[in-house]
C-alpha positions in Angstrom: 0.3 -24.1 1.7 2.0 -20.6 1.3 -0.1 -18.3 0.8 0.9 -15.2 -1.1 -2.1 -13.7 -2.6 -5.5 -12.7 -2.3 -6.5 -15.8 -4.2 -4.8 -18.1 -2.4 -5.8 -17.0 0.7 -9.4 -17.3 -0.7 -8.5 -20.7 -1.9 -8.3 -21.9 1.2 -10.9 -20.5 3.0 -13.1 -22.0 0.3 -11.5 -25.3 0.7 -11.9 -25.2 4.5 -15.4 -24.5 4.0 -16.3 -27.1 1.6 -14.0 -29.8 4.3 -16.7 -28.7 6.9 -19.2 -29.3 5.2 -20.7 -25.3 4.8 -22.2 -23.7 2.4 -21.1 -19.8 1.8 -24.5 -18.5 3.6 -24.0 -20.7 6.9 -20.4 -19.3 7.0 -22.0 -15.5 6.3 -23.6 -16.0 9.6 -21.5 -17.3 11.4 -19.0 -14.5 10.6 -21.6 -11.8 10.6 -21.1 -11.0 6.7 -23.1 -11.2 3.8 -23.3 -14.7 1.6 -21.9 -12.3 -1.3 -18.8 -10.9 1.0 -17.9 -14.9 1.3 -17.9 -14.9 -2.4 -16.1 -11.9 -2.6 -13.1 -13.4 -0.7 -13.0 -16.7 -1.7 -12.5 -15.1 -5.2 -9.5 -13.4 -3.8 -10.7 -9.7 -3.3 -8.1 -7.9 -2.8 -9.1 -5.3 -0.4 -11.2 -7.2 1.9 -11.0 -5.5 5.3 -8.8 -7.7 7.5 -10.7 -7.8 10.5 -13.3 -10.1 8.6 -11.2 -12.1 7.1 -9.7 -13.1 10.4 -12.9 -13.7 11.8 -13.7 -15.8 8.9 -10.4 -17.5 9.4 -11.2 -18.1 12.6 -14.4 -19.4 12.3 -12.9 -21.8 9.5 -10.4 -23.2 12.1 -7.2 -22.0 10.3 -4.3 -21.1 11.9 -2.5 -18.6 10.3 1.7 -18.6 10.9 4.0 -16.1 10.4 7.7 -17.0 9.6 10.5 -15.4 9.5 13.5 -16.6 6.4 15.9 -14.6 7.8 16.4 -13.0 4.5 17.0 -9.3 5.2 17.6 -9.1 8.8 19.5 -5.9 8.9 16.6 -4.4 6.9 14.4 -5.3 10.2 16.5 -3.8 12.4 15.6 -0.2 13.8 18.3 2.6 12.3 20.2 2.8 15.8 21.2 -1.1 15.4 19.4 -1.6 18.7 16.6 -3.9 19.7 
């Protein structure tokens, strides 16, 4: 799945959760948040600090990938055209 949004990304965690078998307040404590923060970001809040959401990633068993579509690859070079 791509994900592109808050929601998405909450979306899955949620769905990963529910797969394992945890309820929001087991996964609270294993991340170290509160059982409303888990609502929070399954809901897709938006400005959810990103350290916790990678911990909660984490303790979901997600693997998170990066790709790169090659679609503006002068853009990503630095201004001198060196690497």
């Amino acid at each position: 799945m791509r994900i592109r949004t808050p929601i998405d990304l909450g979306a899955v965690i949620r769905d990963r959760r529910m797969k394992l078998g945890l309820d929001q307040k087991t996964l609270a404590t294993q991340v170290g948040v509160s059982r409303q923060w888990i609502v929070d970001v399954e809901k897709g809040k938006p400005r959810a600090p990103i350290s916790l959401v990678l911990r909660t990633v984490e303790a979901l068993g997600i693997n998170l990938a990066a790709d790169d579509q090659g679609k503006n690859k002068e853009a990503d070079r630095p201004a001198s055209g060196r690497y």
